[in-house]
C-alpha positions in Angstrom: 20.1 4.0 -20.8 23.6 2.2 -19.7 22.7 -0.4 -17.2 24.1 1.4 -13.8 23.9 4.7 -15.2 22.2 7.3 -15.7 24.1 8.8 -18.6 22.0 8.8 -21.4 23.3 6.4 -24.6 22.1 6.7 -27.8 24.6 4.0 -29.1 27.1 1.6 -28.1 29.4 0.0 -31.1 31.1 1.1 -33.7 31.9 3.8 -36.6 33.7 2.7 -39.7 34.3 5.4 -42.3 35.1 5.4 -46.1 35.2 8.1 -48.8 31.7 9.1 -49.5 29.8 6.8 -47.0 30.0 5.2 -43.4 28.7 2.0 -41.3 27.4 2.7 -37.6 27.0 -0.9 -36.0 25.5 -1.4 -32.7 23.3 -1.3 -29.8 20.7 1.6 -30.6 19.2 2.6 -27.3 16.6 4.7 -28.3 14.7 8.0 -29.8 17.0 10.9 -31.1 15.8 14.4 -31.5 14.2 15.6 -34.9 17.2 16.4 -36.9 18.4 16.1 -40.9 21.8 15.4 -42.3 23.4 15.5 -45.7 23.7 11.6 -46.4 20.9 9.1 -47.4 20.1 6.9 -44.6 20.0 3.0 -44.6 18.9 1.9 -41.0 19.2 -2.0 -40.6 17.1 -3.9 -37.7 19.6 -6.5 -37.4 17.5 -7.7 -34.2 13.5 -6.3 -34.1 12.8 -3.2 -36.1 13.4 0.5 -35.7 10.7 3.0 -36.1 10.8 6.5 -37.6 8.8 9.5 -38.2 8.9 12.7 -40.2 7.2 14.8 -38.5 7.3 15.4 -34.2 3.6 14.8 -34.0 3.3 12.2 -36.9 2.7 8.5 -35.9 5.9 6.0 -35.4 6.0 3.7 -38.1 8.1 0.2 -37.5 10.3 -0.7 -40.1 13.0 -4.0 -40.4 15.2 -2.2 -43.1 14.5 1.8 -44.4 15.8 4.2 -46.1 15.6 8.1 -45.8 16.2 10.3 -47.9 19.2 13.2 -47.6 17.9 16.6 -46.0 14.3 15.4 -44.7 13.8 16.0 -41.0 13.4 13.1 -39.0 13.4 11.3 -35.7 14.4 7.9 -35.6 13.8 5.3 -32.9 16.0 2.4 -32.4 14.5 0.4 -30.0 17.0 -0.9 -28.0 17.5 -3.0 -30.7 21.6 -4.2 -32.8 21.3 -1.8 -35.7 23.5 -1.0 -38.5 23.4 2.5 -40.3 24.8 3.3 -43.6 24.9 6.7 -45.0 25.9 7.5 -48.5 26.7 10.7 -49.5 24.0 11.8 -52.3 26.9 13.3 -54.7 28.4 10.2 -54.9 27.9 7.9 -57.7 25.8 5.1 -55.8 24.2 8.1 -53.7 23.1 9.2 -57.1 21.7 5.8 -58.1 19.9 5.4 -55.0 18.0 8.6 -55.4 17.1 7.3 -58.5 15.7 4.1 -57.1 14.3 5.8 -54.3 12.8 9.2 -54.9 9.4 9.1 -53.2 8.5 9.1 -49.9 10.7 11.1 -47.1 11.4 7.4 -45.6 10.8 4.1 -47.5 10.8 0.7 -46.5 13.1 -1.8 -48.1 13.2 -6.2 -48.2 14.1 -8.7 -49.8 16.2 -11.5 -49.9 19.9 -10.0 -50.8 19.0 -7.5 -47.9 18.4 -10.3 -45.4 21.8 -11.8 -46.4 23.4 -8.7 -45.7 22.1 -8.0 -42.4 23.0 -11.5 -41.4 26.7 -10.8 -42.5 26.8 -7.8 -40.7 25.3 -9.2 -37.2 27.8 -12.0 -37.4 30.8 -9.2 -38.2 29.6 -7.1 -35.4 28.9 -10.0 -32.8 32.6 -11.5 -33.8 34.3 -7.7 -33.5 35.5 -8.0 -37.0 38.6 -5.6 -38.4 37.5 -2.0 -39.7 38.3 -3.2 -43.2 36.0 -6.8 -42.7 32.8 -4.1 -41.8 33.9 -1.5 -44.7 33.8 -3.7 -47.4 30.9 -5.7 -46.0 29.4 -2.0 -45.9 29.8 -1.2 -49.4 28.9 -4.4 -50.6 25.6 -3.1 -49.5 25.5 0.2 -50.7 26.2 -1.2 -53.9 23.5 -4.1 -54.0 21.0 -1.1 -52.7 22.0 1.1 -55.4 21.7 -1.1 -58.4 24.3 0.5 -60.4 25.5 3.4 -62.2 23.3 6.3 -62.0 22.4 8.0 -64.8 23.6 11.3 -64.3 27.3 11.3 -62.6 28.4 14.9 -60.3 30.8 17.4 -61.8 34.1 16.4 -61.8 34.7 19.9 -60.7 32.7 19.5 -57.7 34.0 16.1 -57.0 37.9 17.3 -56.6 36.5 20.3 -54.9 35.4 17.7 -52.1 38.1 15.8 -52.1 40.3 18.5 -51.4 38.1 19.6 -48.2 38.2 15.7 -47.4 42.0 16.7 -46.8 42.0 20.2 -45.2 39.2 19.2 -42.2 42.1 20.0 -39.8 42.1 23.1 -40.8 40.5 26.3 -42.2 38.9 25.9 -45.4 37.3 28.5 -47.5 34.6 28.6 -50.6 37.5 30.7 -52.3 40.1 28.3 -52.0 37.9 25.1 -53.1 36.6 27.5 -56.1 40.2 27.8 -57.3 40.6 24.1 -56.8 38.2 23.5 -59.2 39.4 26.4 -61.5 35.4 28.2 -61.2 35.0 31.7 -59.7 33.8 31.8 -56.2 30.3 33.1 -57.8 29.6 30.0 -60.0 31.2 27.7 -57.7 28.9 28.3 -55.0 26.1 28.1 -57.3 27.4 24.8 -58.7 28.1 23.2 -55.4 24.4 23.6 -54.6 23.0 22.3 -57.8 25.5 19.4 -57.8 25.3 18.6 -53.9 21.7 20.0 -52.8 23.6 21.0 -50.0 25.2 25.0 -49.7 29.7 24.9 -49.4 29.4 25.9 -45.2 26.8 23.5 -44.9 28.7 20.6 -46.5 32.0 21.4 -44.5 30.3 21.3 -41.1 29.1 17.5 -42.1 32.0 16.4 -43.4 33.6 17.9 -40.3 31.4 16.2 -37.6 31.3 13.2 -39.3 35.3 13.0 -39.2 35.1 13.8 -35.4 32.6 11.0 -34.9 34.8 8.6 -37.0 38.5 9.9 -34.8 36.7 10.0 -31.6 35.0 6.5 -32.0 38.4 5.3 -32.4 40.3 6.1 -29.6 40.6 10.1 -29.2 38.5 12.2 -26.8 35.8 14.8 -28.0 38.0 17.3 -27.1 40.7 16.7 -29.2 38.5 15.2 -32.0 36.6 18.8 -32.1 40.6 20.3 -32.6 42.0 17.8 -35.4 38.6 18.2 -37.4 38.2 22.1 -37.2 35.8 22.8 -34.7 36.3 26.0 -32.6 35.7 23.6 -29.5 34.2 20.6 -28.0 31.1 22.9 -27.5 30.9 23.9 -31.2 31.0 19.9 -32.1 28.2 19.1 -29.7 25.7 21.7 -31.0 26.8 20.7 -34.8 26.4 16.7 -34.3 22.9 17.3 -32.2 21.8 19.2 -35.6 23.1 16.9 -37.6 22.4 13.2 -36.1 20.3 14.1 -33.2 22.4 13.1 -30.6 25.0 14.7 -28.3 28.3 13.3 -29.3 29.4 11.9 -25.9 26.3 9.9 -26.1 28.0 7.4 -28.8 29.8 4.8 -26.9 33.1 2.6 -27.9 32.1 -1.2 -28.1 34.9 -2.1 -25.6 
C-alpha cells in the first residue's frame, strides 16, 4: 500500500521500452494475481529478494535474481522490495538464446558475479533518476550478458517484418490479413507460421504488444484513458481487463516515480 492511502500499488518507478524488450525499475509493493505474458521474465532483487510461485496453492520460493519462462502462469511477489524487471520478447534473437540457456524449470534462479554488477548499476541509475536512454542501454547490456550470444536458430524474417509492422500500426486497427500480405504468406500459412515462430497465436501477440505500449505512454506522462485510445484499445476498461491478464495488475496500480 501507498503510505496515506488506501489505493492499492503494485509499483512505484519507472517503464523504459525498446524494440523487443523493456526495463520496469522500482518499488515493488507486493503479490500480483496469477497471470502469464508473452515475454521471458528477468526479476532483479536489487534490495532483499522477490518470491514466486507457479501454481496458486504451490509454496513461495524466495529468489535474489530469476527468470521465468514466456507463457507459464505465475504469481510473483515483490516484497516491498526496489526491483528491476526485464522482459525479452522470446522471437527475438537474445529471447531465442535465453530459451536456449534456460529451458527447464517454469522459473529458474540465476547468480553470479556479472549479475551482481548489473543490479548494482541499475540501483545506482534508479536511485540517481537516470535518462530513459542511461536505463535502456544499462537494460540491454543485461539482456545480452543473460543471453550469452546468438542463438542458434534465428525467427523468420517473414515473421520479424510482420512484427515490426504491427510495432507501427498499434494506434490503430490491425488485421492477420494485412500482416500476411506484409510478409507476402497467405493468411492460412501466416497464421500457422506466426505460431510456430512466436509460440504465441497473431490476436494474442497484438493485445501484448498493445498493453505493453499503453504501459510504456501512460508511465510517461499520458492518462489511462488516453493511453487505452493511442494504443488501440476499445477503452480504458478494455486495457484494464487486458493488462490484469497479462501482468497481473490493474494498470492504475503502476505509479510514476515523481
Amino acid at each position: 500500500m501507498q503510505r496515506g492511502s488506501s489505493r492499492p500499488i503494485a509499483e512505484i518507478g519507472r517503464v523504459v521500452l525498446w524494440s523487443g524488450g523493456s526495463l520496469w525499475i522500482g518499488q515493488a509493493a507486493g503479490r500480483v494475481q496469477s497471470h502469464a505474458h508473452h515475454a521471458i521474465q528477468i526479476a532483479l532483487a536489487l534490495s532483499g529478494s522477490v518470491r514466486f510461485r507457479v501454481q496458486e496453492h504451490s509454496r513461495w520460493i524466495e529468489y535474489s535474481a530469476a527468470l521465468v519462462l514466456p507463457h507459464e502462469r505465475h504469481q510473483f511477489d515483490g516484497n516491498d522490495q526496489t526491483v528491476a524487471q526485464l522482459f525479452v520478447e522470446p522471437e527475438t534473437a537474445q529471447g531465442r538464446a535465453l530459451l536456449e540457456r534456460y529451458s527447464g524449470e517454469p522459473v529458474a534462479a540465476l547468480a553470479g558475479h556479472a549479475l551482481e554488477a548489473f543490479k548494482d548499476s541499475l540501483g545506482r541509475m534508479f536511485t540517481t533518476r537516470a535518462n530513459d536512454e542511461a536505463l535502456i542501454a544499462a537494460g540491454q547490456q543485461a539482456v545480452a550478458s543473460l543471453s550469452g550470444g546468438a542463438p542458434a536458430l534465428s525467427v523468420d524474417a517473414r515473421i520479424t517484418s510482420a512484427i515490426a509492422w504491427i510495432s507501427s500500426r498499434l494506434h490503430g486497427s490491425i488485421s492477420l490479413a494485412e500482416a500476411a500480405r506484409v510478409a507476402h504468406l497467405s493468411p492460412g500459412r501466416f497464421r500457422h507460421l506466426f505460431v510456430a515462430q512466436t509460440g504465441i497465436s497473431f490476436r494474442a501477440y497484438v493485445l501484448w504488444a498493445r498493453v505493453r505500449q499503453a504501459v510504456d505512454a501512460a508511465m510517461h506522462g499520458m492518462s489511462w484513458v488516453d493511453a487505452a485510445q493511442a494504443c488501440g484499445f476499445a477503452d480504458s476498461a478494455h486495457l484494464s481487463r487486458t493488462c490484469r491478464r497479462i501482468f497481473g495488475i490493474a494498470p492504475s496500480s503502476l505509479i510514476r516515480e515523481p
